[in-house]
N, C-alpha and C positions, 0 to 999 in steps of 0.2 A: 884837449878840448875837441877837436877834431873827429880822434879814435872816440869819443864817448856820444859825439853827435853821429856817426856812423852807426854806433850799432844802436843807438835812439833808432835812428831812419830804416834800420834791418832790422830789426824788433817791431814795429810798427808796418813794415809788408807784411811779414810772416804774420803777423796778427790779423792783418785785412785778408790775408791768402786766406788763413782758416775760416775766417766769418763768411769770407764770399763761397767759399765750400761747402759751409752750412746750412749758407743761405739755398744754394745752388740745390744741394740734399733734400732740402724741407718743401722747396717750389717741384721740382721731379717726382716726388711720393706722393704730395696733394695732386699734383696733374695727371699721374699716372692713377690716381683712385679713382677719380672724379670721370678718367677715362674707362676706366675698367667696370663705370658705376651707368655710361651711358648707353646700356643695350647693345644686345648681341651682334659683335661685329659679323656672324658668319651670312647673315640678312645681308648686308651690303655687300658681300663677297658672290654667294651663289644666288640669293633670291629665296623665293617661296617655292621650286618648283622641286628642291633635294627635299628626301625622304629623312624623317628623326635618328634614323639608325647611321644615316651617311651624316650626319650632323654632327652624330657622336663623336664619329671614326675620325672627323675634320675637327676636332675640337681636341679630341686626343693628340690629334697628328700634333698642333699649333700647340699645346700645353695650356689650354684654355681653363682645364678643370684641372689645374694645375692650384695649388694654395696660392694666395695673393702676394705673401713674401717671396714666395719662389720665382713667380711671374716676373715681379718688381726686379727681383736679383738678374733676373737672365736682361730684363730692359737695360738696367744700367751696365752690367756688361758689356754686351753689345752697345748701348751707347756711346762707351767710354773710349771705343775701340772704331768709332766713328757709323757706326750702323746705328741707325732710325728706326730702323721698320721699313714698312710700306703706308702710305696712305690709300686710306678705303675709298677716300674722296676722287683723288686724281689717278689712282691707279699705279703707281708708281713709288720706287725708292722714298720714303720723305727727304732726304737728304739733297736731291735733286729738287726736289721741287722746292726745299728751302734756299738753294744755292739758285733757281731760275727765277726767285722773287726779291733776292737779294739785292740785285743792280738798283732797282725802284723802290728799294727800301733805302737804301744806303743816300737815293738822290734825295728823297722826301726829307732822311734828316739833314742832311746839309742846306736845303732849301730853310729849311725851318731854322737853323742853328747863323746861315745868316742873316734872316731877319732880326732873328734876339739879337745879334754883335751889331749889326749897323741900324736897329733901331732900336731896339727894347732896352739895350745897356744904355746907350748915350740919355734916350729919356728917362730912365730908372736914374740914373744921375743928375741929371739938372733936376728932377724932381725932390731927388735929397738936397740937392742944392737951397732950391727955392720951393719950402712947403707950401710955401701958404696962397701963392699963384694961382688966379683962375687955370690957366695950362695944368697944372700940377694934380690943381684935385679932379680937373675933368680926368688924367690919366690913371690916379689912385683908384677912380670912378671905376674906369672898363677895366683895368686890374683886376679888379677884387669879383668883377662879372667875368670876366676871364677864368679865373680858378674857381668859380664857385659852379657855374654851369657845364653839367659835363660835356666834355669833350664831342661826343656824337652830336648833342642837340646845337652845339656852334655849329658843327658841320654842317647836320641842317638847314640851321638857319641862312650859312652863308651860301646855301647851295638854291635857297630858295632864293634869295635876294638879287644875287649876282649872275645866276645860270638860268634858273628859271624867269623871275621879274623883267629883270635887266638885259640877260639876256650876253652878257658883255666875258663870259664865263664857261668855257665845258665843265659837265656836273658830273662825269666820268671818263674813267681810261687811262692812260697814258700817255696818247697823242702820238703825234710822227715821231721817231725816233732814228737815230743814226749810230753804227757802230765807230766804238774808238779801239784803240791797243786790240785788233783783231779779233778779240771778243765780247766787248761790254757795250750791250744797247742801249746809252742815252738818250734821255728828251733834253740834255742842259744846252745842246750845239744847235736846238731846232727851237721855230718860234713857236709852234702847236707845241714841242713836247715841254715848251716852257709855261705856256698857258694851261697846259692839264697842270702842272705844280703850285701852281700861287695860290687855290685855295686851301685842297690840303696841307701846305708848307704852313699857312696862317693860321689855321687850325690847331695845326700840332705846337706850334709855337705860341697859340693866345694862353695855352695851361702855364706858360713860363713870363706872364709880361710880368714886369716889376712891381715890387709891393714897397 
């Protein structure tokens, strides 16, 4: 019973490995089209002020007129092997600048992930509990406004309400921040860098309140 729920359980990663590989496959080739589809990176690089012939010669260089599979192949490559690129945006490795956006990404979902645990679960449960409660359907209520309205326009609105009206709220940034373990810049230890997070934490977390 044991050996046969084991390879159940190893049968079933191997299965979710390959789906998230497909998955992974099919999101990289649509993004990488959709990028390949958004106008000529060499604008962003030199500007208007190179000449069509030096355009060329930089387009050859990069393998730009390169076929679209081939392009995609050399991406994932290099990807695979931890190279990004560069971004046209910031100048720089994308890799760093995904690894420099990280810290503030990682705090946003934990902000967000313990509101759902220390509120959105317990009421998602006493709401199964007890349906039919004024409490209950006022929560079903914002629930269901919750996942119905997208995400940006919550943000919006809470940005209007509470930073703008209210006044009780910053409506951007990060805030003060403090380093921990010699490199990771926190807003969790500082009270500004906790106030930049409770709107967006609320936001990212209203697409999850209980149904």
């Amino acid at each position: 019973m044991k050996k046969s729920f084991f390879v159940i359980m190893i049968a079933f990663f191997i299965k979710r490995f390959f789906q998230a590989v497909v998955v992974m496959f099919v999101i990289s080739l649509i993004s990488f089209s959709i990028q390949d589809n958004l106008g000529d990176p060499l604008r962003e690089l030199v500007g208007q002020a190179v000449s069509e012939e030096e355009r060329q010669a930089l387009r050859d260089e990069m393998g730009l007129n390169d076929p679209f599979l081939v392009q995609y192949a050399r991406f994932a490559s290099k990807a695979i092997q931890g190279d990004l690129g560069n971004s046209y945006f910031f100048k720089e490795p994308a890799l760093e600048v995904i690894l420099k956006k990280f810290p503030a990404t990682m705090e946003l979902v934990i902000g967000a992930t313990l509101i759902i645990v220390c509120f959105s679960v317990p009421v998602g449960v006493y709401s199964a509990i007890k349906p039919n409660g004024l409490f209950s359907k006022v929560v079903m209520g914002l629930s269901i406004v919750g996942i119905s309205v997208p995400v940006f326009l919550t943000a919006i609105g809470l940005i209007y309400l509470f930073a703008i009206e209210l006044g009780w709220m910053p409506s951007y940034g990060r805030g003060e921040t403090t380093t921990i373990l010699g490199f990771w810049e926190s807003g969790f230890f500082t009270a500004d860098g906790l106030m930049h997070l409770v709107l967006p934490s609320f936001t990212l977390a209203s697409i999850m309140l209980p149904l």
